[in-house]
C-alpha positions as CSV (number, residue, x, y, z in Angstrom):
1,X,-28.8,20.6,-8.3
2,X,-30.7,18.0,-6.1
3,X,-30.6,14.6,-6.3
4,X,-34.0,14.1,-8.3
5,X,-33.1,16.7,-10.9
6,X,-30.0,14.5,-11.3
7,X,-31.3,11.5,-11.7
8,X,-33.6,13.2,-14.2
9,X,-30.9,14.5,-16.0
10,X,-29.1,11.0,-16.2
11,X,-32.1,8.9,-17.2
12,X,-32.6,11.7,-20.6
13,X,-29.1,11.1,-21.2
14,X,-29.9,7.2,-21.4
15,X,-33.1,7.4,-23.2
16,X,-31.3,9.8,-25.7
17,X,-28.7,7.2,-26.4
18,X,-31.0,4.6,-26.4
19,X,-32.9,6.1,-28.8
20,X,-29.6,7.0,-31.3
21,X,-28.6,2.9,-31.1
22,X,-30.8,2.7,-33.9
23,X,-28.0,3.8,-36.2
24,X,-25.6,0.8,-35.1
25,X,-27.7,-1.9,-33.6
26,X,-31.1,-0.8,-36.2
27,X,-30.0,0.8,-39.5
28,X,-26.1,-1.3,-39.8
29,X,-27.7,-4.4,-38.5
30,X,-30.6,-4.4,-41.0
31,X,-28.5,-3.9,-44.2
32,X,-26.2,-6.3,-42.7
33,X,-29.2,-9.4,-42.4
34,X,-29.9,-8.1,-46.5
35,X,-26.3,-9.2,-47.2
36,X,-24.3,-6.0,-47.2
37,X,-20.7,-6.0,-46.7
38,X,-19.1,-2.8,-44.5
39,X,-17.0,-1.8,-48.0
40,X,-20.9,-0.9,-49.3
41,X,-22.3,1.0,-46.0
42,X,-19.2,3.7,-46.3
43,X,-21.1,6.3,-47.7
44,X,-23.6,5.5,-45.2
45,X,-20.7,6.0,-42.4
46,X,-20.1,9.3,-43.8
47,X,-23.7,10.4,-44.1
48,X,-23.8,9.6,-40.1
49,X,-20.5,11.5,-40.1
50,X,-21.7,14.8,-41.7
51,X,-24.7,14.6,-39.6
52,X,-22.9,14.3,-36.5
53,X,-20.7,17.2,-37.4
54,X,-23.6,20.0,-38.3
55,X,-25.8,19.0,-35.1
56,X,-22.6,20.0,-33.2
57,X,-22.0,23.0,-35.3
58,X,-25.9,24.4,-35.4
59,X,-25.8,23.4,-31.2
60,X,-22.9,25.4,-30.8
61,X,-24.3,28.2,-33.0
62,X,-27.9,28.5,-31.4
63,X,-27.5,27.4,-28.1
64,X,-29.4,29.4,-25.6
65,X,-29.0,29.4,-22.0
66,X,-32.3,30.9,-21.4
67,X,-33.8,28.0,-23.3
68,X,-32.1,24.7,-23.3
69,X,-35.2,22.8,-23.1
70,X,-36.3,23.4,-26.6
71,X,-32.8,21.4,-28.7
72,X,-33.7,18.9,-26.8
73,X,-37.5,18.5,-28.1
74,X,-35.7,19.1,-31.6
75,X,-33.4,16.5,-31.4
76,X,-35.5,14.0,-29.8
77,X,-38.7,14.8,-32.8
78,X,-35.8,14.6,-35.7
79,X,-34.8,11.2,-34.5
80,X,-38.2,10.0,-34.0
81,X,-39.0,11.0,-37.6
82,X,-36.0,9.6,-38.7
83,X,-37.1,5.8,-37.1
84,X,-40.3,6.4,-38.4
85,X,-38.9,6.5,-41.8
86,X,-36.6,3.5,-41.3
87,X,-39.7,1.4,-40.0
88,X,-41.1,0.9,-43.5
89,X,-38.3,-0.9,-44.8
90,X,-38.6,-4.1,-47.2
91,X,-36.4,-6.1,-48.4
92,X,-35.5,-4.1,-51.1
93,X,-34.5,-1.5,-48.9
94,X,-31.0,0.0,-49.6
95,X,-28.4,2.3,-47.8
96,X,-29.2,4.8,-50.2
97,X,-32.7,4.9,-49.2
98,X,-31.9,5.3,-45.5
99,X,-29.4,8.4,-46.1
100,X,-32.0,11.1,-44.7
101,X,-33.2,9.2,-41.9
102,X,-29.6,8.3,-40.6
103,X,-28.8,11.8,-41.0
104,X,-31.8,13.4,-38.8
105,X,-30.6,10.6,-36.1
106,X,-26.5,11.4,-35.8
107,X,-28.3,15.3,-36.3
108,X,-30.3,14.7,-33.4
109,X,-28.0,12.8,-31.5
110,X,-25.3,15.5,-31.4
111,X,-27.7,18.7,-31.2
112,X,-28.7,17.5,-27.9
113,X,-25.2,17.2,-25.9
114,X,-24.6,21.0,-25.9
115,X,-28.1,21.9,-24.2
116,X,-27.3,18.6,-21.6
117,X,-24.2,19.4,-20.9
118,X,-25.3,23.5,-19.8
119,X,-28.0,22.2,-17.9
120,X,-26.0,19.9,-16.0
121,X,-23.4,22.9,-15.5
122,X,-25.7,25.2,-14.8
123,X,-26.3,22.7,-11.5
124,X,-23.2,22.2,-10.0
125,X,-22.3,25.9,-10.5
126,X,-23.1,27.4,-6.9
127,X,-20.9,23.9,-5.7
128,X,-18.4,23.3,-7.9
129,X,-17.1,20.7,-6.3
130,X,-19.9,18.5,-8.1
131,X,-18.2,19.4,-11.0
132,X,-16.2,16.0,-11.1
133,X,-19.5,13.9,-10.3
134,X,-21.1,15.7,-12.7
135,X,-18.5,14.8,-15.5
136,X,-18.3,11.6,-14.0
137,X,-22.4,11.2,-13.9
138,X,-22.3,12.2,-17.6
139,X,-19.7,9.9,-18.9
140,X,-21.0,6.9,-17.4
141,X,-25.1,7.7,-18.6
142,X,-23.5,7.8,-21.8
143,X,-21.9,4.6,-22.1
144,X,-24.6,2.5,-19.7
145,X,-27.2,4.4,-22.2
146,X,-25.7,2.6,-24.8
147,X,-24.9,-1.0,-23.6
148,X,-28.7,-0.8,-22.8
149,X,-29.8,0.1,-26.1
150,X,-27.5,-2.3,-27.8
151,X,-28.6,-5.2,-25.3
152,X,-32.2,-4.4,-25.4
153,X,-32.9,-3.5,-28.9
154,X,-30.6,-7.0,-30.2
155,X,-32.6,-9.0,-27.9
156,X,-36.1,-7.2,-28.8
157,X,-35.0,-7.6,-32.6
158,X,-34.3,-11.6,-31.7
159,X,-37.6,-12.1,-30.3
160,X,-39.7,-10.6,-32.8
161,X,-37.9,-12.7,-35.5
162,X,-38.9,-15.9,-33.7
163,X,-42.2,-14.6,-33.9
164,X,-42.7,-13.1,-37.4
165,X,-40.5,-16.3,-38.4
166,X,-43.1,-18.9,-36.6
167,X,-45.9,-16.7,-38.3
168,X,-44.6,-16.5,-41.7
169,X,-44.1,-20.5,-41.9
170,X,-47.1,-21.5,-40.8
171,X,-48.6,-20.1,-43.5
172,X,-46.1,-22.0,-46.0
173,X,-47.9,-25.1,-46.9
174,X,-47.1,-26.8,-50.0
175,X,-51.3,-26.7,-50.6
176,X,-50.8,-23.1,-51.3
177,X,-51.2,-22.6,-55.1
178,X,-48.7,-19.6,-54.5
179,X,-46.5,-21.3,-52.6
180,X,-46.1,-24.1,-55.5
181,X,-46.0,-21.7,-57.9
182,X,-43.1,-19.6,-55.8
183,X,-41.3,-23.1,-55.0
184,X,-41.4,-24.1,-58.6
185,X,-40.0,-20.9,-59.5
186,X,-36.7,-21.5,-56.8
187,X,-36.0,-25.5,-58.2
188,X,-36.5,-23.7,-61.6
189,X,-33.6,-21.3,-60.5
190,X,-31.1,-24.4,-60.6
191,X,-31.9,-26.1,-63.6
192,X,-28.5,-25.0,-65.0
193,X,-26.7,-26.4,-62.6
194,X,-28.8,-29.8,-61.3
195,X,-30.5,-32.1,-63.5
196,X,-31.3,-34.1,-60.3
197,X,-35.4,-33.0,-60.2
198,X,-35.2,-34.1,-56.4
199,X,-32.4,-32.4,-55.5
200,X,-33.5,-29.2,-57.9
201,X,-37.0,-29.5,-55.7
202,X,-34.7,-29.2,-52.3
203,X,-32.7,-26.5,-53.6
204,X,-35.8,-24.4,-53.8
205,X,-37.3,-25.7,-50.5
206,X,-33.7,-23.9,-48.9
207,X,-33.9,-21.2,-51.1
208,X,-37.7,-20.1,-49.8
209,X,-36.8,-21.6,-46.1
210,X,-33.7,-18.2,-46.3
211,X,-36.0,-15.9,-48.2
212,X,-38.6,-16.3,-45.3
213,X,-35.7,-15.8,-42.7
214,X,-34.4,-12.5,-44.5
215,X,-38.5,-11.4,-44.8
216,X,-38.8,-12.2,-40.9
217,X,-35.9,-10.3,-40.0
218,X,-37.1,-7.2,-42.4
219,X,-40.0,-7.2,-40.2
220,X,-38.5,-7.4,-36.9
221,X,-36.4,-4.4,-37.8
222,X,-39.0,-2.7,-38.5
223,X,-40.9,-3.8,-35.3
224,X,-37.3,-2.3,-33.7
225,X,-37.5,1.0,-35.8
226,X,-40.5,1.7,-34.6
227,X,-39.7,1.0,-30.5
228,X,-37.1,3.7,-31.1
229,X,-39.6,5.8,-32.3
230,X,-41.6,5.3,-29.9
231,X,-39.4,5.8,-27.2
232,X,-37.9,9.3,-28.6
233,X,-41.9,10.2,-28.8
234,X,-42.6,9.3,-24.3
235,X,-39.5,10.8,-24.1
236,X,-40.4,14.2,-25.6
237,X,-43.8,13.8,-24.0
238,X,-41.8,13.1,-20.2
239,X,-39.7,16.5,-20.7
240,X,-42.6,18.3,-21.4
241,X,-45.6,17.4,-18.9
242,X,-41.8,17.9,-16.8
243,X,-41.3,21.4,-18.0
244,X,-44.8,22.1,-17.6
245,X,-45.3,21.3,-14.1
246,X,-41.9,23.2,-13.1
247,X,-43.6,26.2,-15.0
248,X,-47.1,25.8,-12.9
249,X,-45.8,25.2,-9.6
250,X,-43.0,27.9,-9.9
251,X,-44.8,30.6,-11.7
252,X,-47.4,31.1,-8.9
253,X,-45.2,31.4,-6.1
254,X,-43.2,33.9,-8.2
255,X,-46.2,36.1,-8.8
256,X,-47.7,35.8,-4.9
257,X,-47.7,39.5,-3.4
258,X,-45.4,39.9,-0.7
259,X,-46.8,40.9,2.6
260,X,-45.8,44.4,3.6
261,X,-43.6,44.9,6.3
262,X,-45.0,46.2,9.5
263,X,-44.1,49.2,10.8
264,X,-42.4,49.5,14.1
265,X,-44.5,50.9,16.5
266,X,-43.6,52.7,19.4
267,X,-44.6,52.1,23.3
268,X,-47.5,54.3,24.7
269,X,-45.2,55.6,28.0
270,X,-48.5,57.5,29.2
271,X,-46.9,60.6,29.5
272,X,-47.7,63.4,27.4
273,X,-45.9,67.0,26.7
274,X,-47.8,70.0,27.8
């Protein structure tokens, strides 16, 4: 295995976990900005869990040296789907309503290690020396795969909350009819408890000020859902114009005709049997 075709390998590995930080920095975050304690997400958890575990069992049951390029297409389209489906959250999203997607993403996260890890093999096989650096190579991608996705997709959700935040505000003007009406509604809210009507008024001015915060965070997760789904998506598209190129430039030279070998030929010593 060359040194492109590692560096190949290790930047799928990062993209692939990357891509699967959408269950910890995406999905866990987002029920966490809607007020969700950890004791609510465990059936979540063990959604993730049971998804984890039957990618790693069907991998190990199908795996095909002969075609290792084709998991990996799977696994990266089932967690592309399953971002898809987590971008159209609202704020009345629940965990129960993000079961299937979290389980096509710990699915696709797992189905892919068996096919990376027999490629990689597959490499260092005729050295195997380059076993270590390959194990090495592995473990590292892994973990800098997902310090970049955590890093990156926290910081991409951060700045697309300032931004729906700023946009969502400027349209709250007390001119608004609806914007009355909904602020009227909030003071209303706290009768029971204040008979101060200027205190009751900013009361509700707080309580709309955090429900356009939790609305600007919905949408920047879903503005992060849909990166990850994006990414997955370039990513199967790189692996396959990849896989496509290997199989035009190789498949010629495998059918060329091979010149045939010339015949010895022997010297003309001019003389000649009677």
């Amino acid at each position: 295995m060359g040194s492109g075709a590692i560096l190949r390998l290790g930047l799928a590995v990062i993209l692939f976990r990357i891509v699967l930080s959408e269950q910890s920095v995406g999905a866990v975050g987002f029920l966490q900005a809607l007020n969700m304690g950890s004791q609510q997400l465990h059936t979540l958890y063990l959604v993730m869990l049971l998804g984890s575990v039957a990618g790693l069992a069907v991998s190990a049951l199908t795996i095909n040296p002969a075609h290792l390029i084709k998991p990996l297409l799977i696994s990266l389209a089932m967690m592309a789907l399953g971002a898809w489906m987590d971008s159209h959250s609202t704020n009345l999203t629940r965990q129960s309503n993000m079961y299937l997607s979290q389980f096509l993403l710990a699915f696709g996260g797992t189905f892919f290690l068996g096919p990376t890890l027999v490629l990689g093999i597959s490499g260092v096989l005729a050295n195997p020396r380059n076993m270590v650096s390959f194990s090495v190579l592995f473990g590292i991608t892994q973990n800098i795969g997902g310090l970049i996705g955590s890093a990156a997709l926290g910081t991409f959700q951060i700045v697309r909350e300032k931004f729906h935040s700023s946009h969502i505000v400027e349209h709250l003007t007390l001119i608004d009819p609806l914007v009355q009406s909904r602020l009227q509604s909030y003071s209303a809210s706290y009768s029971s408890v204040i008979a101060d009507p200027l205190l009751r008024n900013s009361q509700g001015i707080r309580a709309m000020a955090t429900a356009a915060t939790r609305e600007a965070n919905v949408l920047a997760y879903n503005d992060v859902f849909m990166l990850i789904a994006l990414i997955a998506v370039l990513t199967m598209i790189w692996i396959s114009l990849r896989m496509l190129w290997l199989k035009m430039t190789t498949q010629p030279q495998a059918l060329a005709p091979v010149a045939p070998a010339a015949s010895p030929t022997v010297p003309y010593s001019g003389v000649q049997s009677s």
